[in-house]
Predicted model as a PDB file, atoms N, CA, C, CB and O in Angstrom, pLDDT in the B-factor column:
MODEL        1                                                                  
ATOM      1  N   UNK A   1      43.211  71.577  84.170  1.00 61.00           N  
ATOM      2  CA  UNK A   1      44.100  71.772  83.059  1.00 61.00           C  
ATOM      3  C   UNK A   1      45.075  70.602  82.903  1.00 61.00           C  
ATOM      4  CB  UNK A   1      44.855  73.066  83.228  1.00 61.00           C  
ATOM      5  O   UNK A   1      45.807  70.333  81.950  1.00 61.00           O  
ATOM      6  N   UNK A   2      44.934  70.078  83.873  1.00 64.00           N  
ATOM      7  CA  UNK A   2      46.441  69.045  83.886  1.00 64.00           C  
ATOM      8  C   UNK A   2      45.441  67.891  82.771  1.00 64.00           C  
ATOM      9  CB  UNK A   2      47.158  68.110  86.113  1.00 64.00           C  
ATOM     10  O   UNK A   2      46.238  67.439  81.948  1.00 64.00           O  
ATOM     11  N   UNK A   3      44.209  67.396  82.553  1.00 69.00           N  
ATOM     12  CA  UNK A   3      43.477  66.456  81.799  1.00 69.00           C  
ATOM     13  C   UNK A   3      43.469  66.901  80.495  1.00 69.00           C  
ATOM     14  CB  UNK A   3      42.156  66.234  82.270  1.00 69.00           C  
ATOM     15  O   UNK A   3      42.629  66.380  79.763  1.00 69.00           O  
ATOM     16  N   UNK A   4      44.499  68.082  79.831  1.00 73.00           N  
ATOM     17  CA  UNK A   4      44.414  68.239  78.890  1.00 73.00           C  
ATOM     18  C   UNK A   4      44.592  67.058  77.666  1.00 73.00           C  
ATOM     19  CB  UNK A   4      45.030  69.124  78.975  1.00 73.00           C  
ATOM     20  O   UNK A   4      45.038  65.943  77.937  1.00 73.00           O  
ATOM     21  N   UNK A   5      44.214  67.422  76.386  1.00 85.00           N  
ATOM     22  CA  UNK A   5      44.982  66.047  75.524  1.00 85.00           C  
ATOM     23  C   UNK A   5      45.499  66.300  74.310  1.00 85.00           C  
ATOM     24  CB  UNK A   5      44.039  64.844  75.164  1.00 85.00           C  
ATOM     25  O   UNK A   5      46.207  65.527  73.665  1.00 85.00           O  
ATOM     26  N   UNK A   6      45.026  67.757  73.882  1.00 82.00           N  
ATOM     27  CA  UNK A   6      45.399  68.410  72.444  1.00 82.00           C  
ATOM     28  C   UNK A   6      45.784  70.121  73.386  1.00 82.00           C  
ATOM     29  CB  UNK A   6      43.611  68.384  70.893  1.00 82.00           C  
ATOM     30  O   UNK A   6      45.080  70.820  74.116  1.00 82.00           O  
ATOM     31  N   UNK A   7      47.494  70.282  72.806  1.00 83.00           N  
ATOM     32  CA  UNK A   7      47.340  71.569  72.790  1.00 83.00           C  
ATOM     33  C   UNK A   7      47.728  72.539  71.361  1.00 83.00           C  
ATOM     34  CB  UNK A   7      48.105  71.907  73.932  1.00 83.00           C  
ATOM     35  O   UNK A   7      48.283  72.144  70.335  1.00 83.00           O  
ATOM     36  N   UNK A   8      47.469  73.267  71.532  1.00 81.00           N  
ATOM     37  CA  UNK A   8      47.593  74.095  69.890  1.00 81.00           C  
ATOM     38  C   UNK A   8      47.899  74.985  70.766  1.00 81.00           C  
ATOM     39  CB  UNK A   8      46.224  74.439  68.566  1.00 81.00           C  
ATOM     40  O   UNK A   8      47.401  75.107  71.885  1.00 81.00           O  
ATOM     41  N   UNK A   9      49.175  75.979  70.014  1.00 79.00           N  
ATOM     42  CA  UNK A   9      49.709  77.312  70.484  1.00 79.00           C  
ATOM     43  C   UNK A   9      50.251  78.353  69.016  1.00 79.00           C  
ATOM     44  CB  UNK A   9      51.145  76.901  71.641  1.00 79.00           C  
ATOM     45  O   UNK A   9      51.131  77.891  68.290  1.00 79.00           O  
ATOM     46  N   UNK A  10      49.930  79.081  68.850  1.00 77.00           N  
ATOM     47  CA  UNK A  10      50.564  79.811  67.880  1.00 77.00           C  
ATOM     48  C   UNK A  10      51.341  80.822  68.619  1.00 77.00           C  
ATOM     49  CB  UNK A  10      49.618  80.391  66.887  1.00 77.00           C  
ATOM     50  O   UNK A  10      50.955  81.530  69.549  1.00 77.00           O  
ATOM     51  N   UNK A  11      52.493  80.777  68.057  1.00 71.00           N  
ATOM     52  CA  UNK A  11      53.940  81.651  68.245  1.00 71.00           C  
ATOM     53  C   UNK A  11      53.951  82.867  67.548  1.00 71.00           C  
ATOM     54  CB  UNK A  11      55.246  80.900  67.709  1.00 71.00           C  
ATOM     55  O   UNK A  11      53.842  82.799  66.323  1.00 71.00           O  
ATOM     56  N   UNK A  12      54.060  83.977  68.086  1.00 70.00           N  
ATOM     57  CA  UNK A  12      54.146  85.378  67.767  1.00 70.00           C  
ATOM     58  C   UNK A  12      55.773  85.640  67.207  1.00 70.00           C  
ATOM     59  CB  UNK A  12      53.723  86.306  69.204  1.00 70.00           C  
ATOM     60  O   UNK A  12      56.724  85.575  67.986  1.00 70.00           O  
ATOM     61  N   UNK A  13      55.906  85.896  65.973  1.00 66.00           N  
ATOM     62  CA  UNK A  13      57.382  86.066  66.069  1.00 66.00           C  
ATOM     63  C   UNK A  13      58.034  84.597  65.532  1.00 66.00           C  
ATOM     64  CB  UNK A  13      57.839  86.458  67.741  1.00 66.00           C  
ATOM     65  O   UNK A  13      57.293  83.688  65.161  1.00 66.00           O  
ATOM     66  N   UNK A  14      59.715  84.458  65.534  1.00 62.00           N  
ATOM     67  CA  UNK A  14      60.017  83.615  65.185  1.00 62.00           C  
ATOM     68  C   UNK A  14      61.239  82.673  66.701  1.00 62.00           C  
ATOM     69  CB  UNK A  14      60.464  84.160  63.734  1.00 62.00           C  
ATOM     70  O   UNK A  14      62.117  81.837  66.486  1.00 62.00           O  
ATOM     71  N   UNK A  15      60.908  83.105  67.745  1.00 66.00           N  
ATOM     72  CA  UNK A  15      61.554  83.319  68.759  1.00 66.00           C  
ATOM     73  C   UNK A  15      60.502  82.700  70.107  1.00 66.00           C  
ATOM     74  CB  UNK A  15      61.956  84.904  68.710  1.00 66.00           C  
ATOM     75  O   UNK A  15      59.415  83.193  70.410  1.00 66.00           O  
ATOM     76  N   UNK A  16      60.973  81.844  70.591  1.00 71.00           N  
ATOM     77  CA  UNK A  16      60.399  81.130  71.732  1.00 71.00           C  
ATOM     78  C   UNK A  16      61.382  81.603  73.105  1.00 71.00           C  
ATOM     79  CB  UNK A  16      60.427  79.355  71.387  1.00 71.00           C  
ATOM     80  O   UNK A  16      62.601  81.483  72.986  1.00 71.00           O  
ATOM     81  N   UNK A  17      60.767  82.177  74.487  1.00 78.00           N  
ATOM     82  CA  UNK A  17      61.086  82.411  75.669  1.00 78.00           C  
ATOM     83  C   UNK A  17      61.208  81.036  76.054  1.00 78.00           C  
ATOM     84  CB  UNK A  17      60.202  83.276  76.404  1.00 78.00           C  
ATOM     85  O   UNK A  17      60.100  80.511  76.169  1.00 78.00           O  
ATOM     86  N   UNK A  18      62.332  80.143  76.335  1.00 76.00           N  
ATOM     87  CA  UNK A  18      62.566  79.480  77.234  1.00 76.00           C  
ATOM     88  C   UNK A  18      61.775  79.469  78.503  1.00 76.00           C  
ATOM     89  CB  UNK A  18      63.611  79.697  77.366  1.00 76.00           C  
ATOM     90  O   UNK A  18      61.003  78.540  78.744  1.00 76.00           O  
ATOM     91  N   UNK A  19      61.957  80.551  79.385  1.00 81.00           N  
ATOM     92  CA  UNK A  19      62.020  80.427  80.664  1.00 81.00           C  
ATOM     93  C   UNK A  19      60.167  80.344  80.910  1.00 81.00           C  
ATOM     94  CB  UNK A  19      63.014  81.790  81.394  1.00 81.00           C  
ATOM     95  O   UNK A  19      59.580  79.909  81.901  1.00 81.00           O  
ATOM     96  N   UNK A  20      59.627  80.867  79.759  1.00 82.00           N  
ATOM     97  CA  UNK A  20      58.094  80.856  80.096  1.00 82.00           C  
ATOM     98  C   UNK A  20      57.560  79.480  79.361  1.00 82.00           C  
ATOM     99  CB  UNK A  20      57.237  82.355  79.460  1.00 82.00           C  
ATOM    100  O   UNK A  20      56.395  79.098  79.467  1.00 82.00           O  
ATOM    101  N   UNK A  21      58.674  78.719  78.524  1.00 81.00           N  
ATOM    102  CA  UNK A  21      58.023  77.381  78.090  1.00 81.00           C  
ATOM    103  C   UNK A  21      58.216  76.452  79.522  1.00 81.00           C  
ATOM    104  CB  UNK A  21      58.901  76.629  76.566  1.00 81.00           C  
ATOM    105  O   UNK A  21      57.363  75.644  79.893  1.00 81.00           O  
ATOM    106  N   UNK A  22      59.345  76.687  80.170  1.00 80.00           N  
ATOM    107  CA  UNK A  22      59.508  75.806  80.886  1.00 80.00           C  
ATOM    108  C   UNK A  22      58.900  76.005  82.146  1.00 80.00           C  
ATOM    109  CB  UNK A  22      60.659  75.570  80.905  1.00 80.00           C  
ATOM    110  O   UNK A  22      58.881  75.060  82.934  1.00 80.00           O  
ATOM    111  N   UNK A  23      58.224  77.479  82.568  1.00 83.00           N  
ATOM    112  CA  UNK A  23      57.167  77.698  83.827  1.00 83.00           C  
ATOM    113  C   UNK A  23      55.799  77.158  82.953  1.00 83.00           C  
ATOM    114  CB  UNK A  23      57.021  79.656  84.509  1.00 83.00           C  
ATOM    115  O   UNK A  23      54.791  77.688  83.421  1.00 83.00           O  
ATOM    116  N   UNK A  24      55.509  76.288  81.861  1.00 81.00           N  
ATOM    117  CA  UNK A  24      54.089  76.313  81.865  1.00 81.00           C  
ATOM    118  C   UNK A  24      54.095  74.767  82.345  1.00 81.00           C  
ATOM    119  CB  UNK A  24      53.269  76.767  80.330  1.00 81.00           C  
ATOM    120  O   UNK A  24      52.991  74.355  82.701  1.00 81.00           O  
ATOM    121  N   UNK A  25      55.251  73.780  82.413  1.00 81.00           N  
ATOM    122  CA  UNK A  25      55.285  72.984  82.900  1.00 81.00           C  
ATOM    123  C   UNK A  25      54.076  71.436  82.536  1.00 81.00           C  
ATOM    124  CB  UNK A  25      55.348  73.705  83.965  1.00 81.00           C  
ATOM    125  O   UNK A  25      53.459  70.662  83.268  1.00 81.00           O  
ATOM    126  N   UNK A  26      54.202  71.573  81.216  1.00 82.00           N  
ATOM    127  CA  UNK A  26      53.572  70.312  80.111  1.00 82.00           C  
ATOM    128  C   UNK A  26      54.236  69.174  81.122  1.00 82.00           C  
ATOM    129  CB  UNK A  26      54.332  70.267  78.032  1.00 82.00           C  
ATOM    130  O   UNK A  26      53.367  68.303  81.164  1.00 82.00           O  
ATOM    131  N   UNK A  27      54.968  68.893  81.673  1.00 79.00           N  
ATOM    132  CA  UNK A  27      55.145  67.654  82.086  1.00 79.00           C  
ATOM    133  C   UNK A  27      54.051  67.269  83.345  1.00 79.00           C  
ATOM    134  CB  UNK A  27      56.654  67.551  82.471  1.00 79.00           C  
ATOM    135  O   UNK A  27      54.169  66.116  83.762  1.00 79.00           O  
ATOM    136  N   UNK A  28      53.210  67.943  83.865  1.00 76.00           N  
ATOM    137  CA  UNK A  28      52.354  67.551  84.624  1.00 76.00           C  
ATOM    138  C   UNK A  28      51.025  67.341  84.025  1.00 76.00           C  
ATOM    139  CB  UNK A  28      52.357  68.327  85.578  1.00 76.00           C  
ATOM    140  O   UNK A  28      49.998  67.025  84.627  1.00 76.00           O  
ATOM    141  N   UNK A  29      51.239  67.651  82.206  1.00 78.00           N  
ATOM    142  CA  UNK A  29      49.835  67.153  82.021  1.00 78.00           C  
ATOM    143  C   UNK A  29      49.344  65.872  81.201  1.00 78.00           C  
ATOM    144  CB  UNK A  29      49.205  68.181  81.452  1.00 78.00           C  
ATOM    145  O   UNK A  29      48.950  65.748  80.042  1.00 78.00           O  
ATOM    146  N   UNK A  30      49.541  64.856  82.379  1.00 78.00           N  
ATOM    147  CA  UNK A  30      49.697  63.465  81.818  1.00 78.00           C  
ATOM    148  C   UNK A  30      48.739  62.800  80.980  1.00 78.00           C  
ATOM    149  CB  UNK A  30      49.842  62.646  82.789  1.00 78.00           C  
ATOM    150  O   UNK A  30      48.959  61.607  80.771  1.00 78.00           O  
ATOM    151  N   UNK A  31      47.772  63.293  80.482  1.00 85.00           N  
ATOM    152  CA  UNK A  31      46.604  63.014  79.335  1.00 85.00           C  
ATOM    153  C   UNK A  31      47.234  63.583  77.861  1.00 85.00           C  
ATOM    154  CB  UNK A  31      44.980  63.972  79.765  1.00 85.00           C  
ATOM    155  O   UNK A  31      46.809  63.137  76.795  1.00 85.00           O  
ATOM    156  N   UNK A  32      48.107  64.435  77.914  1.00 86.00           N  
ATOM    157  CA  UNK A  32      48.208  65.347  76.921  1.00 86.00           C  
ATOM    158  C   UNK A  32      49.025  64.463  75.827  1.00 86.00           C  
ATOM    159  CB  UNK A  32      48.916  66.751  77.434  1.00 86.00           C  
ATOM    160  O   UNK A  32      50.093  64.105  76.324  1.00 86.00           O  
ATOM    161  N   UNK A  33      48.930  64.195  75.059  1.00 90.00           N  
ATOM    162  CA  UNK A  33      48.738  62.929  73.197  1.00 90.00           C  
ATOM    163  C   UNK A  33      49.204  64.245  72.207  1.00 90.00           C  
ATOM    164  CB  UNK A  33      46.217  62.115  72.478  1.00 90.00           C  
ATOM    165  O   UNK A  33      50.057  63.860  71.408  1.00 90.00           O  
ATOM    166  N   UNK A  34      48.973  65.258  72.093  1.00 91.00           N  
ATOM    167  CA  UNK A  34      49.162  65.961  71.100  1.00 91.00           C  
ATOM    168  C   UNK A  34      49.824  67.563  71.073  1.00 91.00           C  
ATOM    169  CB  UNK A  34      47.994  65.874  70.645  1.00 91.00           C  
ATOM    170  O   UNK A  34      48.910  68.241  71.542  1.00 91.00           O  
ATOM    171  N   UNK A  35      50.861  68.399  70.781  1.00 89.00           N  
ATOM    172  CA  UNK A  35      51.494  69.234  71.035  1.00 89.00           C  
ATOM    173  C   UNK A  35      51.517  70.374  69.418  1.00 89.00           C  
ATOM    174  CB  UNK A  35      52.796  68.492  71.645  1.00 89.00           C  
ATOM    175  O   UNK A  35      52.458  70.259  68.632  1.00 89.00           O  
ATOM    176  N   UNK A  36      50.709  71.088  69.232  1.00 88.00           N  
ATOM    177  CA  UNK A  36      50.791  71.379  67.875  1.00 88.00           C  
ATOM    178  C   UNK A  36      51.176  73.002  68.038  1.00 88.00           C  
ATOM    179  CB  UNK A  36      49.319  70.979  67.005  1.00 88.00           C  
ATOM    180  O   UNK A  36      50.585  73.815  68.749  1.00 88.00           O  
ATOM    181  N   UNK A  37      52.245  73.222  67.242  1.00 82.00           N  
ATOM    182  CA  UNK A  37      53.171  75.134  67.823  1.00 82.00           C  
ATOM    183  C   UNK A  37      52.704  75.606  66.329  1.00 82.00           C  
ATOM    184  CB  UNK A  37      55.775  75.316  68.185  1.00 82.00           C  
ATOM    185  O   UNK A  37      53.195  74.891  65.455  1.00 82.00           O  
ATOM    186  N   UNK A  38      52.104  76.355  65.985  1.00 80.00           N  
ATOM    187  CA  UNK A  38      51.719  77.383  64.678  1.00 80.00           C  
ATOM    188  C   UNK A  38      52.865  78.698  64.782  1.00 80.00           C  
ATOM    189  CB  UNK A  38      49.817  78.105  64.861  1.00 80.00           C  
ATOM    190  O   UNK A  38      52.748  79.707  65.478  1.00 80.00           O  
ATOM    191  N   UNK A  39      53.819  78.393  64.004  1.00 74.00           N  
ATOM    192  CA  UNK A  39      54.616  79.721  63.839  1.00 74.00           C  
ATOM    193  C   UNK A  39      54.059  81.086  62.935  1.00 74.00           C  
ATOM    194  CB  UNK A  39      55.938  79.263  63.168  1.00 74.00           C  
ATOM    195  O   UNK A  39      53.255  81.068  62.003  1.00 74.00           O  
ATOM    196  N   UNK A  40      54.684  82.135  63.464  1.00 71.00           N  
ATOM    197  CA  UNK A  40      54.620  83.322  62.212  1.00 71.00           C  
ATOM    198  C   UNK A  40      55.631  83.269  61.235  1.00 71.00           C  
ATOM    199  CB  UNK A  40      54.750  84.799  62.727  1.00 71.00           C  
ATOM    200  O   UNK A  40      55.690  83.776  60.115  1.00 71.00           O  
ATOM    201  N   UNK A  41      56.420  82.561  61.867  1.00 67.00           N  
ATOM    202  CA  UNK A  41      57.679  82.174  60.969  1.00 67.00           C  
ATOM    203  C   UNK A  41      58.630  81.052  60.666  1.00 67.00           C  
ATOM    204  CB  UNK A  41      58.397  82.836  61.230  1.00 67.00           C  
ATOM    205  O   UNK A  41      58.436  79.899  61.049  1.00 67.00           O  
ATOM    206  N   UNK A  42      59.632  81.430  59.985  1.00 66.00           N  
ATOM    207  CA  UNK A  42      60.681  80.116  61.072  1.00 66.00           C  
ATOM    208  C   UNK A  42      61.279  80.115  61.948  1.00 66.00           C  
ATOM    209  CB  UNK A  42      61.623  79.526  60.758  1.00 66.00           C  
ATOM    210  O   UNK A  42      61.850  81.188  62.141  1.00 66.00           O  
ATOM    211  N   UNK A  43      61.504  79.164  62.846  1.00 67.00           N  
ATOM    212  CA  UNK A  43      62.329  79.051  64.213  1.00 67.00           C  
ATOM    213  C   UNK A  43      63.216  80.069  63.881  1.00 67.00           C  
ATOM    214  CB  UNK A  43      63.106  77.570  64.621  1.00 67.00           C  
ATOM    215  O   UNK A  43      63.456  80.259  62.688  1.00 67.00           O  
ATOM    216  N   UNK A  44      63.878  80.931  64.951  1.00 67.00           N  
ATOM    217  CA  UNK A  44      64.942  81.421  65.003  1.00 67.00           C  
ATOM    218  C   UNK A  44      66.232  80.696  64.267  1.00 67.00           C  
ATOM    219  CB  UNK A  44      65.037  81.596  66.248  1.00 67.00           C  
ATOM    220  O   UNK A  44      65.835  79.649  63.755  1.00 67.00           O  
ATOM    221  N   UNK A  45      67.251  80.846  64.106  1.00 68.00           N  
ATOM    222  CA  UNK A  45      68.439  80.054  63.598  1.00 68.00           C  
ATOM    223  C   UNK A  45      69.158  79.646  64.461  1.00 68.00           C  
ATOM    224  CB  UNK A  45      69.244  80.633  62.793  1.00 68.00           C  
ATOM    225  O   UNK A  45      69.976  78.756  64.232  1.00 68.00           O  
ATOM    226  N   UNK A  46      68.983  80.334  65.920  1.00 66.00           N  
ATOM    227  CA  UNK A  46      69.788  79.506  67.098  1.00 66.00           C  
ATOM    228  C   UNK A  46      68.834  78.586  67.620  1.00 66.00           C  
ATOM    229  CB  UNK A  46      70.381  80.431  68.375  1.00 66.00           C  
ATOM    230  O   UNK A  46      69.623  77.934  68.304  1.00 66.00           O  
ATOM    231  N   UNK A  47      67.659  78.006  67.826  1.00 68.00           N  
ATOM    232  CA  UNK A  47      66.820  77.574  68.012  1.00 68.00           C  
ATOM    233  C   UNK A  47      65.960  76.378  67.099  1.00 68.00           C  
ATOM    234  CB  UNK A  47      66.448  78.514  68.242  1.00 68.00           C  
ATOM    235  O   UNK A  47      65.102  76.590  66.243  1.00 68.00           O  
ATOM    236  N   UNK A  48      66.348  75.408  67.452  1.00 74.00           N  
ATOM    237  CA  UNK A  48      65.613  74.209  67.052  1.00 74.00           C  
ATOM    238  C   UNK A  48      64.644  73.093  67.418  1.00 74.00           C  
ATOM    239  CB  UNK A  48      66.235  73.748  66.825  1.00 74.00           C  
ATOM    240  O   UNK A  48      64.678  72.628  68.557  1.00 74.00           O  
ATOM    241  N   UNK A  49      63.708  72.602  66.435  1.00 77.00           N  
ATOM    242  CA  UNK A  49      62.797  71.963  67.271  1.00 77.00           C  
ATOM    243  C   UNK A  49      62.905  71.190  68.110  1.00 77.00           C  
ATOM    244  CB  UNK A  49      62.155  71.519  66.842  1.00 77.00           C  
ATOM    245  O   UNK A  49      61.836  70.943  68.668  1.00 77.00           O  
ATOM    246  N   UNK A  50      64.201  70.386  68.671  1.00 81.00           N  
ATOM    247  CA  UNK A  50      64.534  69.906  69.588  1.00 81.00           C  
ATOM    248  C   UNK A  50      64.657  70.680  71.134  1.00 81.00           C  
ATOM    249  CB  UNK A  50      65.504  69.449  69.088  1.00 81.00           C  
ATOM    250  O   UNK A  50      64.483  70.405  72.322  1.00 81.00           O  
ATOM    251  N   UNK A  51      64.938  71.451  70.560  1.00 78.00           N  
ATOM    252  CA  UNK A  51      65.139  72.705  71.655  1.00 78.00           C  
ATOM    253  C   UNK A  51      63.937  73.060  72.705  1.00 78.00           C  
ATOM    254  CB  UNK A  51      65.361  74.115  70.790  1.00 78.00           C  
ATOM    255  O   UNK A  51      63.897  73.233  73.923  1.00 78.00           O  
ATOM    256  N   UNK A  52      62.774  73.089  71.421  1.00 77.00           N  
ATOM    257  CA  UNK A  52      62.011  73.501  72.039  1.00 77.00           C  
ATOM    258  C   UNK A  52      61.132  72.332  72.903  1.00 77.00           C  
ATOM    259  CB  UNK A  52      61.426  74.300  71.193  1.00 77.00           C  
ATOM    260  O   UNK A  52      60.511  72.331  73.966  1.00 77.00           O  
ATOM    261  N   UNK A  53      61.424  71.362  71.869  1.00 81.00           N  
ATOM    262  CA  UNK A  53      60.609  70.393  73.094  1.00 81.00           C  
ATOM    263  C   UNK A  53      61.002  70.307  74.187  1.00 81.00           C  
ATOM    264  CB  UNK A  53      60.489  69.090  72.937  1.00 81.00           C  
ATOM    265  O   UNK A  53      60.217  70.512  75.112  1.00 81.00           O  
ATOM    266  N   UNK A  54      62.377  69.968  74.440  1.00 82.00           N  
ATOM    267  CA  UNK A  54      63.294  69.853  75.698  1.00 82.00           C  
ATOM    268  C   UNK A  54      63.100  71.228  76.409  1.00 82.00           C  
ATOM    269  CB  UNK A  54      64.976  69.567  75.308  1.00 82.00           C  
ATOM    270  O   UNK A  54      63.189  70.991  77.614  1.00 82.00           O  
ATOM    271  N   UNK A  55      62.875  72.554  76.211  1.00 81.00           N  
ATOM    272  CA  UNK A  55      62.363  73.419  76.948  1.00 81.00           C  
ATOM    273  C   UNK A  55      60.482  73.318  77.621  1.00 81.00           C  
ATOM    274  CB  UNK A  55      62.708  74.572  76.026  1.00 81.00           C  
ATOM    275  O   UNK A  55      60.115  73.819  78.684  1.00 81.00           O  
ATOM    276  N   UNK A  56      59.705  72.651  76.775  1.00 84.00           N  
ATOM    277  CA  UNK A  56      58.798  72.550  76.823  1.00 84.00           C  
ATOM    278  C   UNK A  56      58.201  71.292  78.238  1.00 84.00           C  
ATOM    279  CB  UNK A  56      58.653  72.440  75.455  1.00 84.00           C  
ATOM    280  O   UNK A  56      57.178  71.277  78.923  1.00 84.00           O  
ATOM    281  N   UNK A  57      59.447  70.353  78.185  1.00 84.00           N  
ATOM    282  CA  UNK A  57      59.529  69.516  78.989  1.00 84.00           C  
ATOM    283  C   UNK A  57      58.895  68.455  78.906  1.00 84.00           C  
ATOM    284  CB  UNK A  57      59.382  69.909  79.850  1.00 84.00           C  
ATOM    285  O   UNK A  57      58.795  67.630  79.814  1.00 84.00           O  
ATOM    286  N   UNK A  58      58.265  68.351  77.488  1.00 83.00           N  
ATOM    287  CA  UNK A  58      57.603  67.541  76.526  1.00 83.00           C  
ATOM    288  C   UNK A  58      58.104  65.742  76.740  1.00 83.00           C  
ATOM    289  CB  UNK A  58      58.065  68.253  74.935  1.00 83.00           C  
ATOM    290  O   UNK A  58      59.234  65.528  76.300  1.00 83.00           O  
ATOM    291  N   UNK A  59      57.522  64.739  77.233  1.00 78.00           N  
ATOM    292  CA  UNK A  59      57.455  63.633  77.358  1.00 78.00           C  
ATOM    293  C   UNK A  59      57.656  62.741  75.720  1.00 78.00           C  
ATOM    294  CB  UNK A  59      56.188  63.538  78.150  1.00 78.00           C  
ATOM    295  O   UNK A  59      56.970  63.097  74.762  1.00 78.00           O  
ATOM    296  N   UNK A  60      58.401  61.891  75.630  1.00 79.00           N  
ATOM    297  CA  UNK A  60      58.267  61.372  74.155  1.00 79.00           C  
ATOM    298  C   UNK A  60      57.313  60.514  73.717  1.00 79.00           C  
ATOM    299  CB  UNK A  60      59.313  60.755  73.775  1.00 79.00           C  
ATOM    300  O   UNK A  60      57.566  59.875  72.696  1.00 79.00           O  
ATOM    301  N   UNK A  61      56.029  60.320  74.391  1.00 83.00           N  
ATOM    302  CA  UNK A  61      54.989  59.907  73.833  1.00 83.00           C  
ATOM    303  C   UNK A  61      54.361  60.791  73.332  1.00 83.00           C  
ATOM    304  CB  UNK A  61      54.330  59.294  74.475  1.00 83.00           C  
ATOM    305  O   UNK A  61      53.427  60.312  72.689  1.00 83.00           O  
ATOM    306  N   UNK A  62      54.407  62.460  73.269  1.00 87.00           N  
ATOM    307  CA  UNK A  62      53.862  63.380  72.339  1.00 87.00           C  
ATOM    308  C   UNK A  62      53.969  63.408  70.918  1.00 87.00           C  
ATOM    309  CB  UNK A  62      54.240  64.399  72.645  1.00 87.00           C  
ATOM    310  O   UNK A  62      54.964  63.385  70.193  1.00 87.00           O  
ATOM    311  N   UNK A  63      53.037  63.450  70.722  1.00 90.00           N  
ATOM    312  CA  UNK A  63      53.200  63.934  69.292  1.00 90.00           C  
ATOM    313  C   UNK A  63      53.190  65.528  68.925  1.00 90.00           C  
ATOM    314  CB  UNK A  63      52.073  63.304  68.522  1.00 90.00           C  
ATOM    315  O   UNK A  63      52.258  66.272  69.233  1.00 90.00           O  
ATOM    316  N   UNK A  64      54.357  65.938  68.226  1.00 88.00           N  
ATOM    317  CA  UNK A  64      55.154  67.231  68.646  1.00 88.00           C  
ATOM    318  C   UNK A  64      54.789  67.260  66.679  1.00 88.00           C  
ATOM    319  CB  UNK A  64      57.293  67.126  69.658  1.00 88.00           C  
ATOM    320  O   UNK A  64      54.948  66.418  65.796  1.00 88.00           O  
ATOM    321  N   UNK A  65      54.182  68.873  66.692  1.00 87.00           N  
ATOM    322  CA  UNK A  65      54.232  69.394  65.124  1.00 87.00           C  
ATOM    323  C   UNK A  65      54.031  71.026  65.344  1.00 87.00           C  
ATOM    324  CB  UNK A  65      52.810  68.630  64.006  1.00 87.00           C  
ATOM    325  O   UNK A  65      53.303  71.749  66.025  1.00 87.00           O  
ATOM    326  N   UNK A  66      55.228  71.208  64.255  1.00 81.00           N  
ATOM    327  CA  UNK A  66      55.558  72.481  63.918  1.00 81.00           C  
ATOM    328  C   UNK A  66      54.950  72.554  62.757  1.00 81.00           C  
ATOM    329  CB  UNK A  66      56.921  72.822  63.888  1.00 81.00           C  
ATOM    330  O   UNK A  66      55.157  71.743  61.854  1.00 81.00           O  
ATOM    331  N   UNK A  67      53.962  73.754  62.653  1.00 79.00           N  
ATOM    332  CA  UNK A  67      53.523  74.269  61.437  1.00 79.00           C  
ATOM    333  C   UNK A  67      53.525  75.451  61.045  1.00 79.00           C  
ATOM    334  CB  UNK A  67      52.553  74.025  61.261  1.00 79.00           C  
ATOM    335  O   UNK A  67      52.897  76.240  61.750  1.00 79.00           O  
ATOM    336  N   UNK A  68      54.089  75.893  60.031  1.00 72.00           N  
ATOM    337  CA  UNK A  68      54.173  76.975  59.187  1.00 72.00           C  
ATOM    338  C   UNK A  68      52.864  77.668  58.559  1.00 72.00           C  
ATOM    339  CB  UNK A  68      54.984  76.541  58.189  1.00 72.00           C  
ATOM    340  O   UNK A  68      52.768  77.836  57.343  1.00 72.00           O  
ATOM    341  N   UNK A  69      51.664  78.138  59.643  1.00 59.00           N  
ATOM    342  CA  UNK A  69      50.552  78.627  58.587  1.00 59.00           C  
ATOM    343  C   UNK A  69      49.302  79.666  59.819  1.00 59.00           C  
ATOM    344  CB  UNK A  69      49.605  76.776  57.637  1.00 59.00           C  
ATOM    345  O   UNK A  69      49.062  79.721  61.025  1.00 59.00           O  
ATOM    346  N   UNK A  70      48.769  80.403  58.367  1.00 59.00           N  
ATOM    347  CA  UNK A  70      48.074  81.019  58.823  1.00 59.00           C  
ATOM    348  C   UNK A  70      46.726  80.440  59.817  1.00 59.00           C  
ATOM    349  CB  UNK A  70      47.897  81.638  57.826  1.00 59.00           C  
ATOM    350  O   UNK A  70      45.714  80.087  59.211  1.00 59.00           O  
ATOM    351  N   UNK A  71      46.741  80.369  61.081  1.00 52.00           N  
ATOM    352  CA  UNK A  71      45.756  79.853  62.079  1.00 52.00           C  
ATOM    353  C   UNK A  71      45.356  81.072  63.055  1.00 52.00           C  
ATOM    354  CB  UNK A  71      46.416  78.572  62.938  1.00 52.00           C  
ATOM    355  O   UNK A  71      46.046  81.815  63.752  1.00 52.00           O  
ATOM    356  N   UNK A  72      43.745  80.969  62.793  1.00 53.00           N  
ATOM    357  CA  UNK A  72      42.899  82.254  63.871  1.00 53.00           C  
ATOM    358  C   UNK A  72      42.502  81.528  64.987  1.00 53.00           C  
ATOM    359  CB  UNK A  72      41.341  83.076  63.225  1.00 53.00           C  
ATOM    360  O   UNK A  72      41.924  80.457  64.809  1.00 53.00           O  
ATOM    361  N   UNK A  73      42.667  81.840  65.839  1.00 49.00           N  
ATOM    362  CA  UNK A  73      41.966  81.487  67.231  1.00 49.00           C  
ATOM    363  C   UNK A  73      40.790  82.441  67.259  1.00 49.00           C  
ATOM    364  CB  UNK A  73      42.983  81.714  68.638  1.00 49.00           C  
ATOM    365  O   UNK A  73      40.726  83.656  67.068  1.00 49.00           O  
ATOM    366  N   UNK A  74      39.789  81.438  67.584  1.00 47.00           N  
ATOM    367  CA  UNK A  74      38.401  82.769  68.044  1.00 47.00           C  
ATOM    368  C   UNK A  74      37.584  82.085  69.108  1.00 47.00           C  
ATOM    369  CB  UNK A  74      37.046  83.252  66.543  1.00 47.00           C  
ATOM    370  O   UNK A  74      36.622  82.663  69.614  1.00 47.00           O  
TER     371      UNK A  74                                                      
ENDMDL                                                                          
END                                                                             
């Protein structure tokens, strides 16, 4: 898992757990180029995309995108 290079996550809700972005621990996966979060909504209002990267532990060679849309995983 750590050779990852694209991740895609869709967010349930409009509300990100800190404490479980920062146990999945993205900073050990040093291949990883691409970070893409699919909301149900918008960010919370206390909560910004800065936020979340810096919880995420996200390196600034990512490329970090928030998208607003309907996406199925199958």
């Amino acid at each position: 898992m750590d050779n990852l290079c694209t991740v895609w996550m869709k967010l349930k809700g409009n509300a990100i757990d800190m404490g479980e972005a920062t146990r999945a621990r993205f900073e050990n996966k040093t291949q990883l180029r691409d970070f893409r979060v699919y909301l149900d909504g918008d960010l919370d209002e206390d909560l910004d995309e800065d936020e979340v990267i810096q919880a995420f532990n996200l390196p600034s060679s990512i490329n970090v995108h928030f998208c607003n849309a309907d996406f199925e995983f199958k």
